[in-house]
VMD Tcl script that draws the C-alpha trace (Angstrom):
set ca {
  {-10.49 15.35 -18.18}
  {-13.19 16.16 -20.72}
  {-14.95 13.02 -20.90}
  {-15.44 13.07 -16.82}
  {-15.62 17.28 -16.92}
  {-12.44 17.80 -14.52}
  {-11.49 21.14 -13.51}
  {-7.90 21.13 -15.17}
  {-5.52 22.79 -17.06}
  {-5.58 20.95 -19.82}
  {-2.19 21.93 -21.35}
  {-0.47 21.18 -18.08}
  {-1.43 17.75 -18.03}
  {-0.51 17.04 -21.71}
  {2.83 18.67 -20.53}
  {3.01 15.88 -17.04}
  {1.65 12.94 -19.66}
  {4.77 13.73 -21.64}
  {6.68 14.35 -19.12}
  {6.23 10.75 -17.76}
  {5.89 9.46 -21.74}
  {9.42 10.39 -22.22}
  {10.43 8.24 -18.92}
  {8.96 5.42 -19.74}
  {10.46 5.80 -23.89}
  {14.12 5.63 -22.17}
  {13.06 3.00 -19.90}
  {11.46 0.49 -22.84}
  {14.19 0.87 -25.18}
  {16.45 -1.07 -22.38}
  {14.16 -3.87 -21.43}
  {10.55 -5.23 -23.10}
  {8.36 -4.46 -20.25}
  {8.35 -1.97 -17.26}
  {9.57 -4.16 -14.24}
  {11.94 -6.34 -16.73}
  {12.10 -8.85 -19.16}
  {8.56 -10.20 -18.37}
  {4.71 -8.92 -18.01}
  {3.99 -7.85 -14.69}
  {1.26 -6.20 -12.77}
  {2.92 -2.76 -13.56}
  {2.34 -3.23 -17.34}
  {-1.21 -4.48 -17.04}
  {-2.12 -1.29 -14.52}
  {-0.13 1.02 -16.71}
  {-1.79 0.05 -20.17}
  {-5.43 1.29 -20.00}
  {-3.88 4.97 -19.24}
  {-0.96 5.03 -21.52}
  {-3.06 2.96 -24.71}
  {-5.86 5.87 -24.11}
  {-3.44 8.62 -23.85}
  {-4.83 9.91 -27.61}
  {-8.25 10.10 -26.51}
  {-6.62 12.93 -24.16}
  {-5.45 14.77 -26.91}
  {-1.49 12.82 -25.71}
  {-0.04 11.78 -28.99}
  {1.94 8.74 -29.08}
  {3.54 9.28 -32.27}
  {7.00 10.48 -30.70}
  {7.56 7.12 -28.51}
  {8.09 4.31 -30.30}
  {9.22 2.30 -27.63}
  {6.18 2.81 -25.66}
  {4.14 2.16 -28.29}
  {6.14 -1.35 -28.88}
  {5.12 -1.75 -25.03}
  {1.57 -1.46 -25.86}
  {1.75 -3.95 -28.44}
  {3.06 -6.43 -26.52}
  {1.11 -5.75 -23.73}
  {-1.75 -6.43 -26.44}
  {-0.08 -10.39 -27.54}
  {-0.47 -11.34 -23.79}
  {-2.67 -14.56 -23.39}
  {-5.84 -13.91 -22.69}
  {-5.91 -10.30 -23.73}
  {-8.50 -8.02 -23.77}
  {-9.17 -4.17 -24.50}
  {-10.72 -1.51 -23.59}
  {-13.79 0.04 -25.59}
  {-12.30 3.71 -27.22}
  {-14.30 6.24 -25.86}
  {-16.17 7.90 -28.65}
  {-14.34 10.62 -30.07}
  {-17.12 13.30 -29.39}
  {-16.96 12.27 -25.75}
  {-13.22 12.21 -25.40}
  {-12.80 15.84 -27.13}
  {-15.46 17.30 -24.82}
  {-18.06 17.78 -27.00}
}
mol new
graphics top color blue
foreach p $ca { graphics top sphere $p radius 0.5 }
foreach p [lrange $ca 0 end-1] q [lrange $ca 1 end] { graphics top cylinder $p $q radius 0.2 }
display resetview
């Protein structure tokens, strides 16, 4: 939202990005990955917006599944991440 200059409310989608956070928590604690016991296509799409959540002011600290998720998403062969959007950028200023 800030770094692109979206006309949002920015507490409503903090609220949806938890919202969907908290699925995906329940969801990981039964099984490693999102479509089962194996990386799919789903977990490589998913990553980029979930692992950058925090530069959207979305805290990760209160999934620990999720985050789990991320790090194995993170041990896949051939791996490789995103650049972190500066923090300047990603809080607006």
């Amino acid at each position: 939202m800030a770094l692109f200059g979206l006309a949002t409310d920015p507490a409503e989608t903090v609220k949806r990005s938890h919202a969907l956070l908290a699925v995906m928590e329940i969801h990981l604690a039964k099984q490693p990955f999102l479509a089962g016991s194996v990386a799919t296509l789903a977990d490589i799409a998913n990553y980029a917006y979930v692992a950058h959540a925090p530069e959207g002011s979305v805290s990760l600290d209160a999934y620990p599944h999720v985050r789990s998720w991320l790090t194995r998403v993170e041990a896949l062969p051939g791996f490789v991440p995103m650049v972190r959007t500066p923090v300047g950028l990603a809080a607006g200023a």
